[in-house]
N, CA, C and O of each residue as an XYZ file, in Angstrom:
408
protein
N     -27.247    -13.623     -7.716
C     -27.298    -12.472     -6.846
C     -25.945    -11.758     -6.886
O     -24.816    -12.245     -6.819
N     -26.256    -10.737     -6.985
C     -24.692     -9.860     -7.156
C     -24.458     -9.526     -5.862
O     -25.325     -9.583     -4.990
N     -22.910     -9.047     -5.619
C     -22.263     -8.710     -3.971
C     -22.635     -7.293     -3.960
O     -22.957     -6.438     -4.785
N     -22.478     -7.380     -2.798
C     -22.941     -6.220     -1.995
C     -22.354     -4.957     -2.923
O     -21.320     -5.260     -3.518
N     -22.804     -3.677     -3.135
C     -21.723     -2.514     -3.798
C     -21.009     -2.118     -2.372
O     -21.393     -1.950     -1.215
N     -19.268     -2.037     -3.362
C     -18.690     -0.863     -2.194
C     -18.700      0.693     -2.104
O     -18.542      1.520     -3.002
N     -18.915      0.852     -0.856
C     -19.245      2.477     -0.451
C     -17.972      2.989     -1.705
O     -16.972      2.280     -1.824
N     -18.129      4.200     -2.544
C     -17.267      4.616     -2.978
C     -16.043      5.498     -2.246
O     -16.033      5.883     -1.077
N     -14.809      5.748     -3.469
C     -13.387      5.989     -2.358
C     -13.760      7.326     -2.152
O     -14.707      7.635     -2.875
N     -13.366      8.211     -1.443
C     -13.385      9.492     -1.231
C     -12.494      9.920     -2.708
O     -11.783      9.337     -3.527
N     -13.215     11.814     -2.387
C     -12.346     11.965     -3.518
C     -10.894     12.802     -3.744
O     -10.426     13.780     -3.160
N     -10.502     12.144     -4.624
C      -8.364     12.463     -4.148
C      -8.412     12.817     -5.379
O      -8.928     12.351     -6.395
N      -7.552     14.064     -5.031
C      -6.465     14.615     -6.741
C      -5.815     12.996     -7.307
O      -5.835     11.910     -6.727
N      -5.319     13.337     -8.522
C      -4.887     12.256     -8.957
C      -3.188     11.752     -8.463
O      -2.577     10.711     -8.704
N      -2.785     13.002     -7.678
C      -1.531     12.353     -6.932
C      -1.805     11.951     -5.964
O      -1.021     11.093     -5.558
N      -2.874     12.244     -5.133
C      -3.079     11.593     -4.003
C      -3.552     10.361     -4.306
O      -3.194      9.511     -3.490
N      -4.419      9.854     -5.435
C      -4.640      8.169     -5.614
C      -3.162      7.471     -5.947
O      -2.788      6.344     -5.624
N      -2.329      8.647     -6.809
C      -1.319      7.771     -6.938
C      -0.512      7.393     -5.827
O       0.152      6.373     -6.011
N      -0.390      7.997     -4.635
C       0.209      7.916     -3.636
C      -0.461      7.032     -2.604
O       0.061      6.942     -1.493
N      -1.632      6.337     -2.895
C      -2.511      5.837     -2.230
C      -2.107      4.268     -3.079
O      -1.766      3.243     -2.488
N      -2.230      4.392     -4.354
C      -1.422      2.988     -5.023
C      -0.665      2.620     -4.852
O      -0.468      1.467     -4.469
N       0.150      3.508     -5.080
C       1.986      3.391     -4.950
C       2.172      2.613     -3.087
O       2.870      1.649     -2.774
N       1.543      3.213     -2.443
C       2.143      2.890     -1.204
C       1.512      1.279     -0.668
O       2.041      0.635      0.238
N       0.141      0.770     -1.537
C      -0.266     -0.061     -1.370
C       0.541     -1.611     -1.751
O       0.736     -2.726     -1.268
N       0.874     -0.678     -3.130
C       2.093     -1.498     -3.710
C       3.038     -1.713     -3.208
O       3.564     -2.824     -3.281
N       3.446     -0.917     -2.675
C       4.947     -1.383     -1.654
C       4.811     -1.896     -0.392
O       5.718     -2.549      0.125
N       3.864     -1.690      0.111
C       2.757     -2.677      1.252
C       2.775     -4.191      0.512
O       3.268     -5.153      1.103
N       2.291     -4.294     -0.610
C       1.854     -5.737     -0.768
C       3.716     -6.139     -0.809
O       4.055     -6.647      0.260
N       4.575     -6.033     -1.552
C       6.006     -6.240     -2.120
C       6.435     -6.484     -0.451
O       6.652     -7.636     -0.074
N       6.532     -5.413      0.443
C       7.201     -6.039      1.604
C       6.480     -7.156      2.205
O       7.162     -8.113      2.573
N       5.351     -7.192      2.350
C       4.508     -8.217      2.547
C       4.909     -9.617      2.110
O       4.958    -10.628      2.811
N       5.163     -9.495      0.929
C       5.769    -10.610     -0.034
C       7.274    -11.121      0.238
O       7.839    -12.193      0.022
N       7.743     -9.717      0.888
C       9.391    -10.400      1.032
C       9.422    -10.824      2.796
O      10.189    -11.664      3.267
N       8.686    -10.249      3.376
C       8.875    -10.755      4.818
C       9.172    -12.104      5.354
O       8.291    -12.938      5.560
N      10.179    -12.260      5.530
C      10.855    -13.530      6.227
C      10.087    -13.890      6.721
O       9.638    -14.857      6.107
N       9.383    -13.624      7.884
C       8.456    -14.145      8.958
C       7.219    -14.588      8.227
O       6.436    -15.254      8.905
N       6.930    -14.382      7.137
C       5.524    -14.793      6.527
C       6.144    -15.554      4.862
O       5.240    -16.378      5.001
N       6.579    -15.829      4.001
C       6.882    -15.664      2.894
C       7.624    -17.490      3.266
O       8.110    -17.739      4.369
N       7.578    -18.275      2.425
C       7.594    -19.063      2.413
C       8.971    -20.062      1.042
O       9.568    -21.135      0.946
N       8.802    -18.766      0.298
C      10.214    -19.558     -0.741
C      11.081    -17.935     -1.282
O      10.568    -16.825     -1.429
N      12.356    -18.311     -1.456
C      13.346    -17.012     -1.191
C      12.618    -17.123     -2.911
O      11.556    -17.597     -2.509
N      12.537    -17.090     -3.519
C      12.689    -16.823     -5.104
C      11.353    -15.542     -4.653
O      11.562    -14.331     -4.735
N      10.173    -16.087     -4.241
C       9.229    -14.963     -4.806
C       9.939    -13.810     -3.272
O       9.546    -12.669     -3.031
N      10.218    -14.010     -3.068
C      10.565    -12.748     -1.897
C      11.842    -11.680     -2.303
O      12.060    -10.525     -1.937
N      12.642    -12.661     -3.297
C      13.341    -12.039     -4.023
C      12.731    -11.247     -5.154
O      13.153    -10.093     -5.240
N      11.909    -11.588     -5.960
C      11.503    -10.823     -6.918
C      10.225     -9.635     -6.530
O       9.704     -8.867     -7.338
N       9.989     -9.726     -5.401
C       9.236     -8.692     -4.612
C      10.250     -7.733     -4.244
O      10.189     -6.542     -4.549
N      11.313     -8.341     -3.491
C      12.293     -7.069     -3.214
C      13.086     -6.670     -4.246
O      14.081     -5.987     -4.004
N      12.717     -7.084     -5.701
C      13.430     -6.229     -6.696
C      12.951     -5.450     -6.971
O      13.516     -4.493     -7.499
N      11.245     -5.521     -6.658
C      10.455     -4.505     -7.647
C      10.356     -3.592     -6.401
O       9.799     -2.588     -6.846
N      10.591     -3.391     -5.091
C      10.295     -2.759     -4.205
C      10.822     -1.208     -4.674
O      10.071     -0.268     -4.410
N      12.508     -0.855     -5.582
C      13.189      0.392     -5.936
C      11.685      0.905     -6.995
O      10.952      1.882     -6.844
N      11.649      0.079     -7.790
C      10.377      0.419     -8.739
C       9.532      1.318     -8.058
O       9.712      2.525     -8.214
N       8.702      0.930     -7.381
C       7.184      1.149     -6.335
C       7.960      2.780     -5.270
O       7.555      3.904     -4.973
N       8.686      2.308     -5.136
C       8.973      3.036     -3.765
C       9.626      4.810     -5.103
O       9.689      5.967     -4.689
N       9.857      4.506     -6.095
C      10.073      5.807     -6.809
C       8.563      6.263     -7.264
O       8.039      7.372     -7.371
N       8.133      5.038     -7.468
C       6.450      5.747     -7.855
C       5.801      6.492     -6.729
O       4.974      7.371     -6.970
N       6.189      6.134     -5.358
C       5.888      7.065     -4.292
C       6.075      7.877     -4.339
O       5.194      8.737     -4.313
N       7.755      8.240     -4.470
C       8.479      9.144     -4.295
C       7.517     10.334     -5.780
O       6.540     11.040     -5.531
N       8.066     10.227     -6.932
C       7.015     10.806     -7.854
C       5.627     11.349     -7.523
O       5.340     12.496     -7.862
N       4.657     10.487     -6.802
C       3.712     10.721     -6.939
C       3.762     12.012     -5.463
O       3.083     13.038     -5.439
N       4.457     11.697     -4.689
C       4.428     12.968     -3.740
C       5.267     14.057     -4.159
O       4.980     15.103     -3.576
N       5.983     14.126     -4.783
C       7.356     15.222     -5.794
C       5.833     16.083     -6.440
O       5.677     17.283     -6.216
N       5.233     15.607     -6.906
C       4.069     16.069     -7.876
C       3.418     16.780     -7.138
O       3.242     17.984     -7.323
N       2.837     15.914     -5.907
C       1.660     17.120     -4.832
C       2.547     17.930     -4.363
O       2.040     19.008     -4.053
N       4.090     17.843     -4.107
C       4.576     19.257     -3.630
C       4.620     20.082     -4.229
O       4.143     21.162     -3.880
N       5.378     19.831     -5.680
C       5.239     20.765     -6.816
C       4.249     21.695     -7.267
O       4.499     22.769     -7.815
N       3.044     21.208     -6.995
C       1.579     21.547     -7.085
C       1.214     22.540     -5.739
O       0.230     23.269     -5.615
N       1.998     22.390     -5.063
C       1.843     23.219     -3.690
C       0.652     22.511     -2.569
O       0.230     23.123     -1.587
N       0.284     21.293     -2.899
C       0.017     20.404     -2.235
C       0.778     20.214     -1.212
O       1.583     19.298     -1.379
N       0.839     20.901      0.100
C       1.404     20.714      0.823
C       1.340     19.846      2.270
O       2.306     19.608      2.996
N      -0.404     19.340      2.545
C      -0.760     18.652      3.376
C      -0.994     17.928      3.000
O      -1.301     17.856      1.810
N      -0.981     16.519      4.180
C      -1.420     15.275      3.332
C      -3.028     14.852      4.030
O      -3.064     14.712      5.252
N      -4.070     14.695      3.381
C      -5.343     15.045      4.399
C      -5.043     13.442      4.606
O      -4.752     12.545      3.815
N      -5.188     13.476      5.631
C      -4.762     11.996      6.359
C      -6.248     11.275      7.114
O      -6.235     10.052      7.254
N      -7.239     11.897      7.486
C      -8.356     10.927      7.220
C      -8.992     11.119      6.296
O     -10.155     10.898      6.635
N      -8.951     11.428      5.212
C      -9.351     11.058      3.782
C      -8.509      9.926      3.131
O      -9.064      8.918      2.695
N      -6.985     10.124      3.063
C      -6.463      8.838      2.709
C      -6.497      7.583      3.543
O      -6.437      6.469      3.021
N      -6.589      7.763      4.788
C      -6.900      6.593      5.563
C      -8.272      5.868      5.070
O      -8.453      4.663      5.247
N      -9.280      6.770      4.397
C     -10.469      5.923      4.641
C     -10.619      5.521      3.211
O     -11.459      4.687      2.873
N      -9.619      6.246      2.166
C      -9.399      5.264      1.023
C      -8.050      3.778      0.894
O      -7.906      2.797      0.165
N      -7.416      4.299      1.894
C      -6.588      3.104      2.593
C      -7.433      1.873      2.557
O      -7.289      0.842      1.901
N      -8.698      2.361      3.746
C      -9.545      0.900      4.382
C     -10.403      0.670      3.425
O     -10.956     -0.384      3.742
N     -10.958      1.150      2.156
C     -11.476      1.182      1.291
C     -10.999     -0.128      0.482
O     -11.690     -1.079      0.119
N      -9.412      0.129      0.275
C      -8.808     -1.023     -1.110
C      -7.993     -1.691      0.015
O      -6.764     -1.742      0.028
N      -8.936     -2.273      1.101
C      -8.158     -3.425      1.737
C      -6.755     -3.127      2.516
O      -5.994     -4.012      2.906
N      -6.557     -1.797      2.666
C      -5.101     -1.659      3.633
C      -4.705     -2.144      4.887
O      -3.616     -2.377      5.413
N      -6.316     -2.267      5.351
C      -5.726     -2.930      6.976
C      -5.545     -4.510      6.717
O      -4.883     -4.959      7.654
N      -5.849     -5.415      5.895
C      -5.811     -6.683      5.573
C      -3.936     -6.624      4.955
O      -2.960     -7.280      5.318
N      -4.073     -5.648      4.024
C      -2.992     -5.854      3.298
C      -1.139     -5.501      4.162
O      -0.028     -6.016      4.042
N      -1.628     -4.550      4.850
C      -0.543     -4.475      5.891
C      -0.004     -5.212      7.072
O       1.048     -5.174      7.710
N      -1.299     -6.010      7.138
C      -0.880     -7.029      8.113
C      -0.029     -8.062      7.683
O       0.439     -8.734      8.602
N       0.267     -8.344      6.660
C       1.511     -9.179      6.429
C       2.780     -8.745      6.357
O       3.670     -9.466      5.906
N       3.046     -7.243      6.894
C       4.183     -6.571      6.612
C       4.433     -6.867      8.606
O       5.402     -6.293      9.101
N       3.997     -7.287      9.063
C       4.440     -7.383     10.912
C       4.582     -9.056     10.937
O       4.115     -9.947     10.228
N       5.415     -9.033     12.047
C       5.551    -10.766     12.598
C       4.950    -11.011     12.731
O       4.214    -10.134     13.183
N       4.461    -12.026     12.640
C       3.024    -12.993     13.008
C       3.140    -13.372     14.671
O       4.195    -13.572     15.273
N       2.147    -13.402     15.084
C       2.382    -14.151     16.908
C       2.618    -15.139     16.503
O       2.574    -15.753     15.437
N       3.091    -15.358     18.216
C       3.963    -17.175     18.147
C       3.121    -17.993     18.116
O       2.200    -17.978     18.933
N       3.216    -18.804     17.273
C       1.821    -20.024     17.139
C       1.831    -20.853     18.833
O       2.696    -21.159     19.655
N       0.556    -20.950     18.739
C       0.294    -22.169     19.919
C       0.645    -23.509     20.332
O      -0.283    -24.305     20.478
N       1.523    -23.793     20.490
C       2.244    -24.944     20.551
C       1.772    -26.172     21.535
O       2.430    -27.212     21.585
C-alpha cells in the first residue's frame, strides 16, 4: 500500500522556493548547533560552519526577488509551503526544550 499523497506546494517563482530552501536549511544547521538540543560539539561545529554557506544562499535568493522588483514577500503562501516541507517540526529544534520532569 502506498502513503498517503501530499497536498501539493503552492506555487512560488523560483526565488521564492529558493528562499523557502535556503531558510529551511539554516533552520535545520541551527537546529543542529543548538546547545540545548545537540548532543556532541563536533557535529554542532560542522553545522555552524556551513551556517555562512546557507545564510548567503538566503541572502542571494532574496537579492534576486528584489532585483526582479519582487518586492513583497506573500507570507501566507510561503508559510503554507513552510508547513508543507515540515517547517513547524523542523524549527522546533531551533528553541529550548522545557525543563524535563524530574
Amino acid at each position: 500500500m502506498l502513503p498517503p499523497e501530499l497536498p501539493p506546494l503552492p506555487a512560488l517563482t523560483r526565488a521564492e522556493a529558493q528562499v523557502v530552501d535556503a531558510y529551511l536549511d539554516l533552520v535545520d544547521l541551527v537546529g543542529r548547533s543548538n546547545p540545548a538540543r545537540c548532543t556532541h560539539t563536533y557535529g554542532a561545529l560542522r553545522a555552524a560552519q556551513a551556517l555562512a554557506g546557507r545564510a548567503t544562499a538566503l541572502k542571494d535568493a532574496l537579492t534576486l526577488m528584489h532585483l526582479r522588483g519582487e518586492s513583497e514577500l506573500h507570507t501566507a503562501t510561503l508559510a503554507e509551503a513552510l508547513r508543507l516541507l515540515d517547517g513547524d517540526r523542523r524549527t522546533r529544534r531551533v528553541t529550548v526544550p522545557p525543563p524535563s520532569a524530574r
